[in-house]
C-alpha positions, -999 to 999 in steps of 0.1 A, spaced: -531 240 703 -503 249 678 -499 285 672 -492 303 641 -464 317 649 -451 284 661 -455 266 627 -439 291 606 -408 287 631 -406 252 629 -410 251 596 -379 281 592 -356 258 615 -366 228 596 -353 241 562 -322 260 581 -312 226 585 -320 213 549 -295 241 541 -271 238 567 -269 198 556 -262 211 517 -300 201 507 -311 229 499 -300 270 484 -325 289 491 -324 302 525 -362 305 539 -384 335 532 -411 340 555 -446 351 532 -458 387 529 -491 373 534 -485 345 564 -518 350 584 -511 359 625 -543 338 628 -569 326 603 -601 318 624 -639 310 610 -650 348 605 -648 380 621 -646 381 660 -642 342 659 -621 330 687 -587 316 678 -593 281 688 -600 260 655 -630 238 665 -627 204 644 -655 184 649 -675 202 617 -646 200 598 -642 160 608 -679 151 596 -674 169 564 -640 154 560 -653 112 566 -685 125 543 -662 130 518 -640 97 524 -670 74 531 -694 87 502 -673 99 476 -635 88 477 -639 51 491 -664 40 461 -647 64 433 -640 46 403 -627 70 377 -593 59 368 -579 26 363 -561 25 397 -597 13 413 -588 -20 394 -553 -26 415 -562 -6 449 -561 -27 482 -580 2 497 -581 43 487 -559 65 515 -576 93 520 -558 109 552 -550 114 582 -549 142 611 -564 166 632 -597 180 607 -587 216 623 -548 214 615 -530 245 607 -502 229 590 -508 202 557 -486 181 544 -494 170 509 -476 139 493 -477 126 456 -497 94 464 -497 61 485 -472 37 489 -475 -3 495 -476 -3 529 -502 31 527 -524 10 502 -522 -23 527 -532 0 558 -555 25 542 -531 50 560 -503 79 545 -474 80 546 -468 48 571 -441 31 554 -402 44 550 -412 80 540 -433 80 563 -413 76 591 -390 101 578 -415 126 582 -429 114 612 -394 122 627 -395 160 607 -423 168 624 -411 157 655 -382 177 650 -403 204 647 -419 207 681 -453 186 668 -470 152 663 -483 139 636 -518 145 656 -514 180 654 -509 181 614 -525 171 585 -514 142 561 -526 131 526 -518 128 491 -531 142 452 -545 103 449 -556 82 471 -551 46 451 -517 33 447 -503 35 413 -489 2 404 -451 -6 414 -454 29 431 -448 46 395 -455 84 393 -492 95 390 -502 97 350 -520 132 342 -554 113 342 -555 97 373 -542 132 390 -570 152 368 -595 126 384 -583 127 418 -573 160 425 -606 174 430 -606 151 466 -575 166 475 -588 208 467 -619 199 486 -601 183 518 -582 215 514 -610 234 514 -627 216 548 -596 218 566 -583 251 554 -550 252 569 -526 284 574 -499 269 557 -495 238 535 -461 217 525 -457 203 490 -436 169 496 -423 170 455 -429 178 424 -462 162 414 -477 175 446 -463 210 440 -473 211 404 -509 200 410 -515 222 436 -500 251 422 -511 241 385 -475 243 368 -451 227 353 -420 239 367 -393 218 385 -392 214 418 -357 233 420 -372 264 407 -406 258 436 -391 248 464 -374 270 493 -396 296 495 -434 297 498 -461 302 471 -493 314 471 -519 293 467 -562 293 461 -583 266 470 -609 284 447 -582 281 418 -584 318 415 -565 345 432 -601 365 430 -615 345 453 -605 346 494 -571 353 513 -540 328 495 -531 299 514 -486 300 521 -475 268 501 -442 255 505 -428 234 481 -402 205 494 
C-alpha cells in the first residue's frame, strides 16, 4: 500500500526535476491542507478497501458512460475510455481526453503520452496499478482536437463522480483543459501549475475537506 507521505514525495522529486531540466519556475509547495491520511470515517483503519469503490466505479462505466449519447463524439467513438486503476488509489491522474490508440483499446493514456507517464510514475517509486488514470471525456474528439465546451459540460459530470467514488488524497491535472474543468477557470496553465490547488468534488468549498490538485 502507498502511503501518504510517500506520494507527496514522489510527486515533490518529480517536479524538482521538471525544474532542474528548465520545465518548470515554480519550485514545489507542499499544501497547508495535504491530509496525513484520509480513511472512510472516524477510527477507520488506514488501509483503503477497494472492492466497494470498484462495483460503483464499473456501475458507472457499464450503465451510464458506455451507452451515453449526449454529444456528437458518440457518432465517431470506437469505444468510450473510462479508466483505469486501483478503485482505492490515493493518487489521480486526470488527462484532457483519449487518444487513437485509447479509443482503439478502450484504455488511457496507452499510446505515446501514455508511456511517458507510465515511465513518470515509475520514476516515482509506483505502477500504474497503484494510481488512478482517466480523462474529462471519455470519446475521442476527432483528429485528437481539443474538447469543445459542450462535449466537456456533458462529460464532466462522469469524471466528478469517478472523483467522488475513488476519492483520492491528491489529484494531478495533465494540462489545461483538465485543470480548468476541474477547478472551473479559465486561467492558463502557467499561472495553475507548480503548486497545488484546492479542489471540491461537491463544487463547493462548504461542503467536505478539499482535495490537493496539482496542475501539470
Amino acid at each position: 500500500m502507498v502511503s501518504t507521505s510517500t506520494v507527496y514525495r514522489a510527486l515533490a522529486q518529480q517536479i524538482e526535476s521538471d525544474r532542474m531540466l528548465g520545465l518548470r519556475e515554480v519550485p514545489f509547495v507542499l499544501p497547508s491542507s495535504a491530509p496525513v491520511t484520509r480513511s472512510g470515517g472516524a477510527g477507520a483503519p488506514a488501509s483503503r478497501a477497494s472492492g466497494d469503490r470498484a462495483v460503483a466505479l464499473d456501475t458507472l462505466d457499464s450503465g451510464q458512460v458506455r451507452t451515453c449519447r449526449k454529444c456528437g463524439l458518440c457518432e465517431t467513438r470506437t469505444q468510450t475510455v473510462f479508466g483505469s486503476g486501483g478503485a482505492g488509489a490515493r493518487l489521480v491522474f486526470v488527462g484532457e481526453a483519449p487518444g487513437f490508440e485509447e479509443d482503439r483499446q478502450g484504455l488511457p493514456f496507452v499510446g505515446r503520452a501514455g508511456g511517458l507517464l507510465t515511465r513518470m510514475i515509475g520514476a516515482m517509486g509506483m505502477t500504474r496499478d497503484d494510481v488512478y488514470i482517466c480523462n474529462v471525456l471519455k470519446c475521442r474528439p476527432p483528429n485528437n482536437r481539443d474538447p469543445a465546451a459542450d462535449e466537456i459540460a456533458a462529460c464532466s459530470k462522469y469524471l466528478f463522480e469517478q472523483l467522488s467514488i475513488i476519492n483520492p488524497e491528491v489529484i494531478v491535472a495533465l494540462g489545461a483543459p483538465a485543470a480548468r474543468t476541474l477547478l472551473h477557470t479559465s486561467d492558463s496553465i502557467g499561472r495553475l501549475r507548480g503548486r497545488f490547488h484546492d479542489f471540491h468534488v461537491s463544487g463547493t468549498v462548504a461542503l467536505g475537506d478539499p482535495t490537493p490538485l496539482m496542475p501539470t
